[in-house]
C-alpha positions as CSV (number, residue, x, y, z in Angstrom):
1,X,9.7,-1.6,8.1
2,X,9.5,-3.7,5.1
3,X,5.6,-4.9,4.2
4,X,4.4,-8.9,3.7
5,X,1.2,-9.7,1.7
6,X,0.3,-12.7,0.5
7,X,-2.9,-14.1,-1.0
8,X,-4.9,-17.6,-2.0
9,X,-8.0,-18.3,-3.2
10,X,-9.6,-18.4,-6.5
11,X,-8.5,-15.6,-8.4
12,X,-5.0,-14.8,-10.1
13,X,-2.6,-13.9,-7.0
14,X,-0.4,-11.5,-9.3
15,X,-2.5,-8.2,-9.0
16,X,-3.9,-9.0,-5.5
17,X,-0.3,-8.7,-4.6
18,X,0.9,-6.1,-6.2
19,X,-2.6,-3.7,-5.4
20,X,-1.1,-4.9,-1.8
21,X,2.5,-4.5,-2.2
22,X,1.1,-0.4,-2.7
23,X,-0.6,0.3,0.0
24,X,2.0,-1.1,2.0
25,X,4.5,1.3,0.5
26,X,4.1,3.9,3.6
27,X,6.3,1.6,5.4
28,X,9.4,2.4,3.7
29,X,11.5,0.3,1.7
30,X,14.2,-0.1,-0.9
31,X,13.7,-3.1,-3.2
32,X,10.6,-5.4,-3.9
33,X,9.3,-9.2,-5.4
34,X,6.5,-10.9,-5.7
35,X,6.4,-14.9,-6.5
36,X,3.3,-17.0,-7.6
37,X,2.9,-20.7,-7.8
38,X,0.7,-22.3,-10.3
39,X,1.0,-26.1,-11.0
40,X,4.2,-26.9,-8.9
41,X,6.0,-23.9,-10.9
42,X,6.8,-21.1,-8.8
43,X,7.4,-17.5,-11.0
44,X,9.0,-14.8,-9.3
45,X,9.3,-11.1,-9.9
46,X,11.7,-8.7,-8.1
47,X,14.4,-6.5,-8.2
48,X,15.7,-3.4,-6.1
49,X,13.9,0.0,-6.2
50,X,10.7,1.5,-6.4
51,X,7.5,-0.6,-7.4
52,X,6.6,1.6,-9.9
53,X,10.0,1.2,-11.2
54,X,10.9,-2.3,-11.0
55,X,7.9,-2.9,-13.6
56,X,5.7,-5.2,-12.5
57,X,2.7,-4.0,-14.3
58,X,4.5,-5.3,-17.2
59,X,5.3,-9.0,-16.0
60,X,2.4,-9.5,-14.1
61,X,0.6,-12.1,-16.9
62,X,4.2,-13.8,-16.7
63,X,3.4,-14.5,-12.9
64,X,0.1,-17.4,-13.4
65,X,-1.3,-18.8,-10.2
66,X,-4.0,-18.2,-7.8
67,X,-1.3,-18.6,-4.6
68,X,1.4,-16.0,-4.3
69,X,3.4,-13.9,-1.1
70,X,4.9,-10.6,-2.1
71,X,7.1,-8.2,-0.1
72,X,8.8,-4.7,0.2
73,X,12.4,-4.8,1.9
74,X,13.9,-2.5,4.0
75,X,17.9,-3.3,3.6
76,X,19.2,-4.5,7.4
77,X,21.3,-7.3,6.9
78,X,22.6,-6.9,2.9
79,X,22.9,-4.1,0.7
80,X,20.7,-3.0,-1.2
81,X,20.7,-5.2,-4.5
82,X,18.4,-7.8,-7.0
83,X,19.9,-10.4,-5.3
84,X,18.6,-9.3,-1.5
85,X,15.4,-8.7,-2.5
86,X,12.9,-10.8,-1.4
87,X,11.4,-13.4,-2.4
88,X,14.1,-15.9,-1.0
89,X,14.4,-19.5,-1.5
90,X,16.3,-22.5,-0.4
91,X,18.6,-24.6,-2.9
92,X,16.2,-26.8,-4.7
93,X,13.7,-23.8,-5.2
94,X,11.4,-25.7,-3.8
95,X,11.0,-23.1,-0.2
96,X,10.2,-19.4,-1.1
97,X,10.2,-17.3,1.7
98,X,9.6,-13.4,2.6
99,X,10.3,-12.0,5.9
100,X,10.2,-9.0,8.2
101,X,12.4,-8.7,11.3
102,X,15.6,-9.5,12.5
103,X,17.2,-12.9,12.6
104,X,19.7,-12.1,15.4
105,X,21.2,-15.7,15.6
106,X,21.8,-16.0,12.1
107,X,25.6,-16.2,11.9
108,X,24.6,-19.2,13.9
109,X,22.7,-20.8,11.8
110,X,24.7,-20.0,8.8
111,X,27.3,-22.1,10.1
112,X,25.4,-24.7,10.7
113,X,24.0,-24.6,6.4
114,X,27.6,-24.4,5.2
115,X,26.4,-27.5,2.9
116,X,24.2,-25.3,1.4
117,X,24.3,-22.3,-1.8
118,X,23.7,-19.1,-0.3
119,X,23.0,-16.6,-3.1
120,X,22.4,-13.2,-1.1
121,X,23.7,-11.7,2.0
122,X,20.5,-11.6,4.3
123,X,19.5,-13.5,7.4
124,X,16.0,-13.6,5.5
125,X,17.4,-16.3,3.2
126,X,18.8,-18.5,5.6
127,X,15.1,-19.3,6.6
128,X,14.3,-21.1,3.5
129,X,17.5,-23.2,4.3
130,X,16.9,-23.9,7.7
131,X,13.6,-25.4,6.4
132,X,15.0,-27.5,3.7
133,X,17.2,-28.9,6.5
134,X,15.2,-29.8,8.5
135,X,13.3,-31.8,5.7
136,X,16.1,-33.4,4.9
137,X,16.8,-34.8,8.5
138,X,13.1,-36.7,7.7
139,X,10.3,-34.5,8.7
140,X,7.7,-33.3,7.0
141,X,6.7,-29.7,5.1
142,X,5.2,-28.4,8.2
143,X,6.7,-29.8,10.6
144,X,10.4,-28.7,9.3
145,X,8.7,-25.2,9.0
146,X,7.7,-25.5,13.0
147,X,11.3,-26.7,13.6
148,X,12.9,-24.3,11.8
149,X,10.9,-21.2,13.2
150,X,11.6,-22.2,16.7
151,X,15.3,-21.8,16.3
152,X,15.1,-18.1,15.4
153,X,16.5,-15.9,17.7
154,X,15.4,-12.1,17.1
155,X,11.8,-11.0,15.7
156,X,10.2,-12.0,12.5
157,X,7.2,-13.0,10.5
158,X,7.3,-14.6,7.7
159,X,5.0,-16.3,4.8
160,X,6.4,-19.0,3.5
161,X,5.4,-21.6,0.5
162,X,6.5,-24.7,-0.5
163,X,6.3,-25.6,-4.5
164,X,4.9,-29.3,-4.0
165,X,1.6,-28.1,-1.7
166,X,-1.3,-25.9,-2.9
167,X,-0.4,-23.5,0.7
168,X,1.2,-20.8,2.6
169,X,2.2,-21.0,6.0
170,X,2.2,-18.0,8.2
171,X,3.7,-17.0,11.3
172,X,4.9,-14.3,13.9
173,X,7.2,-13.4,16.4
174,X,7.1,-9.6,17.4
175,X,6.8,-8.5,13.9
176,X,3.4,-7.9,12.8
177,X,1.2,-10.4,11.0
178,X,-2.8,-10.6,10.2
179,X,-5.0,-12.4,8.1
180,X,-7.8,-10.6,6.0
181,X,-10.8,-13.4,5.5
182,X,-12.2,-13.3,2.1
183,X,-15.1,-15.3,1.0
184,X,-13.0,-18.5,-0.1
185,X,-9.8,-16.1,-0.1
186,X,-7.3,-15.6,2.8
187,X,-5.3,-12.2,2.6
188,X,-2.1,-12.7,5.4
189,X,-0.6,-8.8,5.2
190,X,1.7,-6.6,7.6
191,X,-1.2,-4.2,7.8
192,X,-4.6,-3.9,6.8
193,X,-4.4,-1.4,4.0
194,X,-3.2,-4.1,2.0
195,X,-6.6,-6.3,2.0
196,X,-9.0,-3.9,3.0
197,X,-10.3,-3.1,-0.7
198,X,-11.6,-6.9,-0.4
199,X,-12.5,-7.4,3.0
200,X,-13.0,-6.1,6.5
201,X,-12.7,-8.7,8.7
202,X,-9.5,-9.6,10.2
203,X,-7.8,-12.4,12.4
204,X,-5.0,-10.6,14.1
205,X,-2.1,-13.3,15.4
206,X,-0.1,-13.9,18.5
207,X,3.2,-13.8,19.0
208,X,4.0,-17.9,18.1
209,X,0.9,-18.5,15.7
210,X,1.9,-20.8,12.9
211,X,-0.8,-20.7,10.4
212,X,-1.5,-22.8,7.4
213,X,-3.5,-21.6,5.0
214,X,-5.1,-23.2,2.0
215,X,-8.6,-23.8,2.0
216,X,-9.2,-23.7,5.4
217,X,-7.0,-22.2,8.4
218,X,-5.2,-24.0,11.4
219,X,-3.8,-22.5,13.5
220,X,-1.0,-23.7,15.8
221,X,1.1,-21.4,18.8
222,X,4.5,-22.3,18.8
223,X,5.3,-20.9,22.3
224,X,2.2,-23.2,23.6
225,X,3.0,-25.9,21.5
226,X,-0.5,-27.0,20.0
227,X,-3.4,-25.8,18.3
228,X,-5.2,-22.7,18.9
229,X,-8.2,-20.9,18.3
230,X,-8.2,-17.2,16.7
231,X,-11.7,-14.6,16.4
232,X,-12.3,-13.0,13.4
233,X,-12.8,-8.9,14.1
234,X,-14.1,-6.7,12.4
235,X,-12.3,-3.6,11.2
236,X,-14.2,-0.4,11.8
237,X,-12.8,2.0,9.4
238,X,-13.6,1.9,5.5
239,X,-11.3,1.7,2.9
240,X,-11.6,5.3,2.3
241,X,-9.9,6.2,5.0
242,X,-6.9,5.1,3.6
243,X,-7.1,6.3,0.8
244,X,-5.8,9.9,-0.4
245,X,-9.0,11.3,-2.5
246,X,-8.0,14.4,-4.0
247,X,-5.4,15.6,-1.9
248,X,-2.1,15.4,-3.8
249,X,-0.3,13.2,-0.8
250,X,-1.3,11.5,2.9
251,X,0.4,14.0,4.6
252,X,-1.5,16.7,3.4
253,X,-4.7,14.7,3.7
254,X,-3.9,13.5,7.2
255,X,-3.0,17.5,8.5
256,X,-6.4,18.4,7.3
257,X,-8.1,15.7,9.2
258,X,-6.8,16.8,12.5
259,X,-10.1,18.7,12.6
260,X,-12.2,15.4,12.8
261,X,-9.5,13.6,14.9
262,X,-9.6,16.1,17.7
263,X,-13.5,16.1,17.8
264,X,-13.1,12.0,18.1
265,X,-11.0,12.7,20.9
266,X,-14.0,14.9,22.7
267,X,-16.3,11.9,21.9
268,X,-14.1,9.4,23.4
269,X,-16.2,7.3,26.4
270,X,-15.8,9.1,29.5
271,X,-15.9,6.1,31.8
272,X,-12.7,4.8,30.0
273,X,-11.0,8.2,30.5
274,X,-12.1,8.4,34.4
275,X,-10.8,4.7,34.6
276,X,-7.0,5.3,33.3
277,X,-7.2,8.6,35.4
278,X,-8.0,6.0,38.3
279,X,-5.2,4.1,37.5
280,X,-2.9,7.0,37.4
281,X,-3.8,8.4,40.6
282,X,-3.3,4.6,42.6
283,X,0.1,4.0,40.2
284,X,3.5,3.7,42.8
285,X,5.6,5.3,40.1
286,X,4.1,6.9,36.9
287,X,6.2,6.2,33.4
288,X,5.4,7.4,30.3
289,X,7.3,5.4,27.1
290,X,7.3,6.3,23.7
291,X,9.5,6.9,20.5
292,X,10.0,9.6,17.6
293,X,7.0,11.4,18.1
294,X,5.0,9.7,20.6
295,X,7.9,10.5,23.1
296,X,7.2,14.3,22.4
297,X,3.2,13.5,22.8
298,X,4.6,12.2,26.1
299,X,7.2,15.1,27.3
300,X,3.6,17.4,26.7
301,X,2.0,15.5,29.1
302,X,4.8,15.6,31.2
303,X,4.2,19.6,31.6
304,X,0.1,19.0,31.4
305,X,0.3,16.3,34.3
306,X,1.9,18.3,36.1
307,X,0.0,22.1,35.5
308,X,-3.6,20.4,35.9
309,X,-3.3,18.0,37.8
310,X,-0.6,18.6,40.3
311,X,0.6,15.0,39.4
312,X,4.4,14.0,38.6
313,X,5.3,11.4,35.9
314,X,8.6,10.0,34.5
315,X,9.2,10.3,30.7
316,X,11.5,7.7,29.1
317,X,12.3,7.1,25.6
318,X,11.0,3.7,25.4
319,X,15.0,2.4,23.6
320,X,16.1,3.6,27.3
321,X,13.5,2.4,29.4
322,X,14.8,-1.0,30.3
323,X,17.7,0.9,32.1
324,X,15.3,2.8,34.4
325,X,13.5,-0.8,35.2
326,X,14.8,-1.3,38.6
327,X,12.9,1.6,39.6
328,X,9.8,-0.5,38.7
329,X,6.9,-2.4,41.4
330,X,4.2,-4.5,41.6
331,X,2.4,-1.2,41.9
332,X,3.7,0.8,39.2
333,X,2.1,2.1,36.2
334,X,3.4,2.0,32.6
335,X,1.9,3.9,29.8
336,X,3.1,3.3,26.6
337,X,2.1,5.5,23.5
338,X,2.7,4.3,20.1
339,X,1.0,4.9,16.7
340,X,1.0,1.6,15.6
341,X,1.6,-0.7,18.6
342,X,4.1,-2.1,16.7
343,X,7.6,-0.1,17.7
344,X,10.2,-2.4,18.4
345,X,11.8,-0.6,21.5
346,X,8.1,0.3,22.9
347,X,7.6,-3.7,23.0
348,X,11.2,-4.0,25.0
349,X,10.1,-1.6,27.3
350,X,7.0,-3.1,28.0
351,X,8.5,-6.3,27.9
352,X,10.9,-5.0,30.5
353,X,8.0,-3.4,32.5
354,X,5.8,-7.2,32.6
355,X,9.6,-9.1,33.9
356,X,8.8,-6.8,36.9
357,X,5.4,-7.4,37.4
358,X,4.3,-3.9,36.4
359,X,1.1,-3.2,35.0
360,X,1.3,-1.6,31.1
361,X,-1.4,0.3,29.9
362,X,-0.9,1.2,26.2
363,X,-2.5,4.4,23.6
364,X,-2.4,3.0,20.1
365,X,-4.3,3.5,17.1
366,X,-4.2,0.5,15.4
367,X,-6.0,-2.7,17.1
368,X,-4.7,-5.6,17.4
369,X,-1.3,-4.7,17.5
370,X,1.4,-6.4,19.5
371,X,1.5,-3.8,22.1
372,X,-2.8,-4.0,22.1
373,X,-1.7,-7.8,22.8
374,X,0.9,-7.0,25.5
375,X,-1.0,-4.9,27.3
376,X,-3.4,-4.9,30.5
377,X,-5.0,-2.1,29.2
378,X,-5.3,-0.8,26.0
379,X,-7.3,2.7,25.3
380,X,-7.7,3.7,21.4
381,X,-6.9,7.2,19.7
382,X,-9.0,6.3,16.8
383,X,-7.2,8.5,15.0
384,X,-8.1,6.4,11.8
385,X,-5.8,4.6,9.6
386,X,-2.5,6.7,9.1
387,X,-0.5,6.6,5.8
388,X,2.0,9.1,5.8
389,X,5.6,7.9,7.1
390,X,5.5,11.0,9.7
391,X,3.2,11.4,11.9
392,X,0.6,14.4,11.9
393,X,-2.9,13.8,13.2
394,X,-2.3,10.8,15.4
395,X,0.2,12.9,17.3
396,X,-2.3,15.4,17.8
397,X,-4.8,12.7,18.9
398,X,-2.4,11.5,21.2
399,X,-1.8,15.1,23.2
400,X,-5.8,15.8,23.0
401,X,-6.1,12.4,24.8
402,X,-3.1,12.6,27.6
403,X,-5.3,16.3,28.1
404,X,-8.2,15.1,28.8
405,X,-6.5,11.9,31.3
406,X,-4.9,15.3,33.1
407,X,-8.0,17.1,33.4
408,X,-9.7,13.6,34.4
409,X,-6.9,13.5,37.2
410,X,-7.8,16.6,38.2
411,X,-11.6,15.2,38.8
412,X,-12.6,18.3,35.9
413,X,-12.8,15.9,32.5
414,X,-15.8,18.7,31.3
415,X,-13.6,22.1,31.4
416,X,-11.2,19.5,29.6
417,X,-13.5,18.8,26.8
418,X,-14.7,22.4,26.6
419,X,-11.0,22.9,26.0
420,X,-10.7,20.9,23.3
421,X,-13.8,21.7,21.5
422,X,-12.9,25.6,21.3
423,X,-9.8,23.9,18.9
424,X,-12.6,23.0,16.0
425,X,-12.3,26.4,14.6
426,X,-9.2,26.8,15.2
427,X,-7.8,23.7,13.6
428,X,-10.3,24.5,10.6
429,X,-8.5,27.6,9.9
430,X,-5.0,26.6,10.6
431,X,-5.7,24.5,7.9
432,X,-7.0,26.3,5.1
433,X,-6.1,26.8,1.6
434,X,-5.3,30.8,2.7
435,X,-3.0,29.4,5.6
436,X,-0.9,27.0,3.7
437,X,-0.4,29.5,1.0
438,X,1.0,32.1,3.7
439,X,3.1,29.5,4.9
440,X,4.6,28.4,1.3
441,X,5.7,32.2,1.1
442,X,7.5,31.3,4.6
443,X,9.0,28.1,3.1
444,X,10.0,30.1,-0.5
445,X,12.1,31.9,1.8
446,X,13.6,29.2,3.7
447,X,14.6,26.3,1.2
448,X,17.9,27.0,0.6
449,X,18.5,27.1,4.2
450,X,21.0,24.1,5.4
451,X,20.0,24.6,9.3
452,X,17.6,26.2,11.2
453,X,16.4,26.2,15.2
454,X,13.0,26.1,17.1
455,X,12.5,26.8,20.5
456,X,9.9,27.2,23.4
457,X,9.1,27.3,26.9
458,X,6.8,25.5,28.8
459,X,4.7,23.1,26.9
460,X,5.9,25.0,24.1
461,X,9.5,23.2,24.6
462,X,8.1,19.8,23.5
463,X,6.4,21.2,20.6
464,X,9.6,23.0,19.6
465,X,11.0,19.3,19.7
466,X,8.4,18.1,17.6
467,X,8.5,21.0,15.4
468,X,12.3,20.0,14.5
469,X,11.6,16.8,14.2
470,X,8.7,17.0,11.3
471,X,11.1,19.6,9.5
472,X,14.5,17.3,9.5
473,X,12.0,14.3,8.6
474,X,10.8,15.4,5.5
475,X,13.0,18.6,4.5
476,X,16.0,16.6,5.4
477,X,17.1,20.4,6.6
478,X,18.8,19.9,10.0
479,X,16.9,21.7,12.9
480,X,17.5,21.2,16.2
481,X,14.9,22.8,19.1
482,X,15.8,23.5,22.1
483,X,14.2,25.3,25.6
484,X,14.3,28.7,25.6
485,X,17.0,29.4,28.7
486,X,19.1,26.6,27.1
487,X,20.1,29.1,24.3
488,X,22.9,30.8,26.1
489,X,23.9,27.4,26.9
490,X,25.9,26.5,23.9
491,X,23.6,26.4,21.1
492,X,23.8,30.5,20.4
493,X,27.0,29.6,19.4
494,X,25.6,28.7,16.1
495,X,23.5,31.6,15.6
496,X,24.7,33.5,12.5
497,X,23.3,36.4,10.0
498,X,20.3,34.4,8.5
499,X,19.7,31.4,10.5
500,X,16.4,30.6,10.9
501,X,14.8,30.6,14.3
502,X,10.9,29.4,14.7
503,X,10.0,30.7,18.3
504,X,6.9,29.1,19.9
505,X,4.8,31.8,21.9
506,X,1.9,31.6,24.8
507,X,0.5,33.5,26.7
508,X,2.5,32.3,29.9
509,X,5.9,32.3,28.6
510,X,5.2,35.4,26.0
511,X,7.9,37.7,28.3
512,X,10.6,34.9,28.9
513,X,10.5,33.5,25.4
514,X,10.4,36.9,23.3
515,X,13.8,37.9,25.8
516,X,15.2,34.4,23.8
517,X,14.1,35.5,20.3
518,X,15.8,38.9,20.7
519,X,19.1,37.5,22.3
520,X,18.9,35.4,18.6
521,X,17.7,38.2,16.7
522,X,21.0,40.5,17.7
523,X,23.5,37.6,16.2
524,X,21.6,37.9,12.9
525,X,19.1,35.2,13.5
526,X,15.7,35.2,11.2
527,X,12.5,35.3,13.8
528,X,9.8,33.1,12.5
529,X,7.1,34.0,15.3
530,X,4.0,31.4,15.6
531,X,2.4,33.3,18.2
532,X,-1.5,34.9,19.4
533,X,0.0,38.5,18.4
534,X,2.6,39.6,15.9
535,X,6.0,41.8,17.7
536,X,8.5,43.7,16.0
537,X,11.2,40.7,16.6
538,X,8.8,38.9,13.6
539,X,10.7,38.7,10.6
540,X,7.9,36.2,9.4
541,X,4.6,35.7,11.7
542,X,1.8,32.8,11.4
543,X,-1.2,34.0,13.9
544,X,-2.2,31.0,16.0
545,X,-4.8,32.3,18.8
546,X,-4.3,31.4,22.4
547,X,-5.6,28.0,23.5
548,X,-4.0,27.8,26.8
549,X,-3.3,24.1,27.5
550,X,-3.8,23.3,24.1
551,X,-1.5,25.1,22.5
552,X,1.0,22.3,21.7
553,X,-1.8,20.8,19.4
554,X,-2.4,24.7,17.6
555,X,0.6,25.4,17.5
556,X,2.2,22.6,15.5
557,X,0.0,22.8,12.6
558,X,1.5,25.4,10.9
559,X,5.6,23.4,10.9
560,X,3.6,20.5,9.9
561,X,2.4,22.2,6.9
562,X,5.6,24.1,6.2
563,X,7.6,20.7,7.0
564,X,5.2,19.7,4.0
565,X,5.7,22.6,1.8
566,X,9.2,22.7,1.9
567,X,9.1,19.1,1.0
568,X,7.8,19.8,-2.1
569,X,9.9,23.3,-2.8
570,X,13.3,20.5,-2.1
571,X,12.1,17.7,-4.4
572,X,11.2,15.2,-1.4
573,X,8.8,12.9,-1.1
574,X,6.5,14.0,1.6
575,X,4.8,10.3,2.4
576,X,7.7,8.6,2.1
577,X,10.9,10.6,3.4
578,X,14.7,8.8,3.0
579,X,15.6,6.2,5.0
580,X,12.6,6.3,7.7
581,X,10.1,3.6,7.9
582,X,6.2,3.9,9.5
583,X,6.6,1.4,11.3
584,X,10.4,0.7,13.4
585,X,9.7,-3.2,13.9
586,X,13.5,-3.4,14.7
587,X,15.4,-2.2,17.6
């Protein structure tokens, strides 16, 4: 949620920011500003809405300087309005301020600036205040900034510049913060797709790094309380990757790569894979944690754990997990999935896991991230760089992955791999140009539809989850999914002529789940069958062959592209659905 970039160095800061600004707009947000400062004047831009709509392009010569920080908001605290749009500044204008996170103490603090003009109704502002307090009890720029930070309760990171000094300070706490490194240019960003067009190499912070940033950088921790060193990394992926080419959105462009994302999941190095199977096997107490999608990734290797390798593991969605951490030892294992390392109830979960002296091991994609940080062991998807706000290919990364740990369990990682690689094809053809159009016919017929219903059995349940939760995401139709046997528990109650039923079908639960679909189909239910063989309860069937335990990675494809089809058929945005972020950085 909401996106920071900020840039110095020797050429005009106004498009560097706003190039930025867009390829942070995955994150989600509602309003946007940029502000540049050029010869102790500091010129600011915002206003609520879209970039494209706010009209930047336009004033961007009005915005001089070679130092600027920029920002996309995502309305917490505030409605959504000019006025709470970032930037933010104290009452002299002399502190501008953007911000990501939660000030949780603010009310607090407020009390303690009632001497001072508050113009807008966010904790974000109260920042720039605090700092201009603290100068005016004596100290310094810097030091009022340090002050000032370490009385924020909550999560945050913020770049922050002061009008007299040629500088930007930057700093985290549980939000996420890196620094690009230019050749004389710094680039301090939420993520790397807004520097990566200029540089690939990266300093990635700490929770408690206070940087300052002008010619040079210096870092300090605030947790440690003096200076600090930080590497420079270098990013492996090209700027390409983020990019959409000639695919009309990320999401489409990102269900097409699950082809190549699978194969790097076949390639990944063995001896890591035999190691976390190693630690599974000697864990006292086995938890999986994970949000949105991850948590699905996770109830599918709930069912793989236990099918290959005879092993039993607890699933808990990480916002619940610190209820369950009395279970926990010394000897207990961890794992926590996440996309982006970055979800804010993931981190309190692990956070809850390290107070009892539990070991975390952590699958992310993105390096560097605060839950790569937290982490005793971190293991990469390498999914690549993923744009679109709901999550396609590094879900399927994820379950390829957690298949291969089960088959490692199991002491039989080959017949695992062999698995995976008989999914090439398969994943090739699920998403081809003649497949998405047979599934646009499918989504002609069902947008108009208010509610709809998946179900499965078996692994096949979790996918039905996920399958609902791609189609509410970006339809905004409501669909629910549900087990099989649950049905008669309630939810045929809803069932009427016309609602839409997707039923997931494999080979092991063909007889059992088909008995579901025509319980639905005599209340005047629609049977959409994703199955290895069409059946007469098919009102609509997409043809996904058998891939025993990797059928919750074939047969999702086809509601991620409908999920995308009837995006467009409704008007939606695809990349960027309502209210939903990329990244949850708040709990």
């Amino acid at each position: 949620m909401c996106g920071i970039v900020g840039y110095i160095g020797e050429k005009e800061a106004a498009p560097i920011l706003l190039e930025g600004l867009k390829k942070l707009e995955y994150r989600g947000y509602d309003s946007a500003g940029i502000a540049t400062l050029a010869k102790n004047t500091v010129h600011v831009k915002k206003d609520k809405g879209k970039i494209n709509d706010i009209g930047f392009e336009a004033s961007l010569r009005a915005l001089p300087g070679n130092i600027g920080i920029a920002h996309t908001r995502w309305a917490t605290h505030g409605e959504v309005t000019k006025e709470n749009a970032h930037p933010h500044s104290d009452c002299s204008g002399n502190i501008i301020v953007v911000h990501n996170g939660i000030i949780e103490n603010y009310q607090a603090i407020k009390k303690t600036l009632n001497l001072h003009t508050i113009t807008s109704d966010t904790d974000s502002e109260l920042i720039a205040h605090l700092i201009e307090h603290e100068m005016d009890s004596g100290k310094d720029f810097i030091e009022a900034s340090k002050s000032a930070l370490k009385k924020l309760e909550g999560n945050y990171a913020v770049l922050i510049l002061n009008r007299k000094e040629n500088q930007i300070v930057a700093s985290r706490d549980g939000s996420p913060l890196v620094i690009g490194v230019g050749k004389d240019e710094y680039f301090p960003a939420s993520d790397i797709p807004a520097f990566l067009n200029h540089t690939k190499k990266v300093i990635y912070l700490s929770d408690g790094d206070f940087v300052i940033i002008n010619k040079n950088l210096e870092f300090f921790n605030l947790e440690e309380d003096k200076k600090v060193e930080r590497e420079i990394d270098n990013i492996e992926w090209d700027a390409e990757e983020a990019e959409k080419g000639d695919f009309d959105h990320y999401m489409l462009k990102e269900i097409t790569e699950q082809t190549e994302t699978i194969q790097k999941a076949i390639d990944q190095n063995e001896d890591e894979i035999n190691y976390i199977a190693k630690q599974i096997k000697e864990g006292y107490g086995i938890f999986l944690v994970a949000c949105g999608t991850a948590y699905h990734a996770c109830l599918n290797a709930e069912y793989l754990f236990s099918k290959i390798a005879k092993k039993h593991i607890n699933v808990v969605s990480g916002s619940e997990f610190p209820h369950f951490k009395h279970f926990l030892k010394e000897n207990s294992l961890v794992i926590a999935i996440s996309q982006s390392g970055e979800t804010a109830d993931v981190l309190e979960a692990v956070k809850a896991a390290k107070s009892m002296k539990s070991k975390v091991l952590s699958i992310i994609n993105v390096k560097g991230s605060s839950l790569d940080r937290l982490s005793d062991i971190t293991f990469y998807t390498k999914a690549g760089p993923e744009i679109c706000v709901l999550s396609t290919k590094a879900y399927t990364a994820q379950v390829a992955l957690l298949l291969l740990i089960a088959y490692a369990i199991a002491e039989n990682l080959e017949e695992g791999k062999n698995n995976l690689k008989n999914l090439y094809n398969l994943t090739y053809n699920l998403t081809a140009l003649s497949t998405r159009e047979h599934i646009r016919k499918l989504a002609e017929k069902l947008k108009e539809k208010n509610h709809m219903f998946t179900i499965g059995r078996g692994i096949m349940y979790p996918t039905a989850l996920e399958a609902a939760l791609k189609l509410k995401e970006v339809s905004y139709i409501h669909t629910e999914g549900f087990a099989g046997g649950n049905l008669k528990h309630g939810p045929v109650a809803l069932i009427e002529k016309g609602t839409p039923c997707i039923v997931f079908v494999s080979e092991d639960t063909e007889k059992e789940i088909l008995s579901n679909a025509a319980e639905i189909r005599s209340r005047g239910g629609l049977i959409i069958g994703i199955a290895p063989k069409d059946n007469d309860l098919f009102d609509y069937f997409i043809r996904v062959p058998e891939a025993s335990f990797a059928n919750s990675i074939t047969h999702i494809i086809p509601v991620q592209i409908l999920a995308y089809q009837l995006a467009l058929l409704r008007g939606c945005d695809p990349d960027k659905p309502r209210n939903l972020a990329k990244s949850v950085t708040v709990k």
